[in-house]
C-alpha positions in Angstrom: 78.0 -1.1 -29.7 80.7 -0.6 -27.0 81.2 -1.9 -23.7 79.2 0.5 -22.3 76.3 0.2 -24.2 76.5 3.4 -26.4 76.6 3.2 -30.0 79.9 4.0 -32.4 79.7 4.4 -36.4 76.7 5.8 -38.6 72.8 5.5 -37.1 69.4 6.0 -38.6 67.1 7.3 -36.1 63.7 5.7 -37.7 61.3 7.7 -34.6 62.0 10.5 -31.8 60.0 11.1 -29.5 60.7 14.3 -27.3 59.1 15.2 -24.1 56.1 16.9 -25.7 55.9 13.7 -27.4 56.0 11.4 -24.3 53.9 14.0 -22.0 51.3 13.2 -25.1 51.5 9.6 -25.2 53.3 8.9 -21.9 50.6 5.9 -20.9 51.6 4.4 -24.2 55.0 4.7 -23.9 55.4 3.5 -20.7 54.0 0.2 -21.7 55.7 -0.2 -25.0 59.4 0.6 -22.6 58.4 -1.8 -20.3 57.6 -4.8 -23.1 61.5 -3.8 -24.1 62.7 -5.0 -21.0 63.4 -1.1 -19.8 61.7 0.7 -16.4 60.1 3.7 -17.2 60.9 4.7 -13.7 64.2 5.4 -14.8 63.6 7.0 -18.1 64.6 10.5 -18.3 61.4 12.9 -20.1 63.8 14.5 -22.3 63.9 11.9 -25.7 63.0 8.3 -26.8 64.6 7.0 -30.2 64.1 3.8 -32.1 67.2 3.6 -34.4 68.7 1.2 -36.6 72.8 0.5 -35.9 74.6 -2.1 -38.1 71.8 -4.1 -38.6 70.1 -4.1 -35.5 67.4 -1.3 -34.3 67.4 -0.5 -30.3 66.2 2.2 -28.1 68.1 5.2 -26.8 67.1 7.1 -24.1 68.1 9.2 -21.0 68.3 6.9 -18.0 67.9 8.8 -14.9 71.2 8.5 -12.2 70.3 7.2 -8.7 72.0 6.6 -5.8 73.3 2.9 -4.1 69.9 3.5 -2.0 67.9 4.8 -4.8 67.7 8.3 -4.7 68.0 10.7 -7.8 71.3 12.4 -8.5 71.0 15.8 -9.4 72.2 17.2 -12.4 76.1 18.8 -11.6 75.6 21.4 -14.7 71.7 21.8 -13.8 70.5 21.3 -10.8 66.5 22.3 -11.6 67.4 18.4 -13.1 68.0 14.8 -12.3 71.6 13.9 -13.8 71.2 11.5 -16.5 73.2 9.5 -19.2 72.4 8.0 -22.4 71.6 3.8 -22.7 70.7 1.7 -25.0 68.4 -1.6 -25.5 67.5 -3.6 -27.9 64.1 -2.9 -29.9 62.4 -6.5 -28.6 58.5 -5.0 -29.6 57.7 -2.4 -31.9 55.4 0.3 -30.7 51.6 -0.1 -32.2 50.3 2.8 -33.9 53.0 4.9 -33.6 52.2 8.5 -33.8 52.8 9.8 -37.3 54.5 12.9 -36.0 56.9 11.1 -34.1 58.5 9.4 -37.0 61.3 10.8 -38.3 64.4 9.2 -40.3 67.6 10.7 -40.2 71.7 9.5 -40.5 73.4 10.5 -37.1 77.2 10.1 -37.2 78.8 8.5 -34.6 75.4 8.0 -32.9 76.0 10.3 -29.6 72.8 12.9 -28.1 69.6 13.8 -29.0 68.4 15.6 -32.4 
């Protein structure tokens, strides 16, 4: 992982969940984030991914951008949206009865953006 918390080299994404997904099972989710150290107050709708990177398995998401005071930053290239940017964090607690057609596996090179 670099500095800045995104991911270099070859990942397997073992579950995504996109934001027909998370409307679905959004009470879920929210407590599965927030036993992962994560506040689902700042976690974009867009996509959720468990993957596994060198060994390890983490969660990427879309964190949403605020201001020093707290206030969402919209998006500069669409500004119906809240500006984003990919994180990270480590997969402390696996989600319980994960949704079967969530789970997906699949190689991403060099780790970067949603499937």
């Amino acid at each position: 992982m670099s500095e800045h918390g995104y991911m270099t080299g070859t990942s397997t994404v073992l579950a995504l969940y996109r934001s027909d997904d998370i409307a679905e099972h959004r009470e879920a989710l929210c407590e599965w984030i927030k036993t992962n150290a994560i506040d689902p107050k700042g976690v974009s709708d867009r996509w959720i991914s468990v993957e596994e990177h060198d060994g390890r398995r983490v969660i990427r998401y879309r964190a949403m951008k605020r201001t020093p005071d707290g206030r969402l930053l919209i998006d500069p290239d669409d500004p119906d949206r809240a500006w984003t940017e990919e994180r990270t964090a480590p997969l402390l607690t696996d989600l319980p009865d994960e949704p079967s057609h969530c789970v997906m596996t699949q190689s991403v090179k060099g780790g970067v953006g949603p499937l």
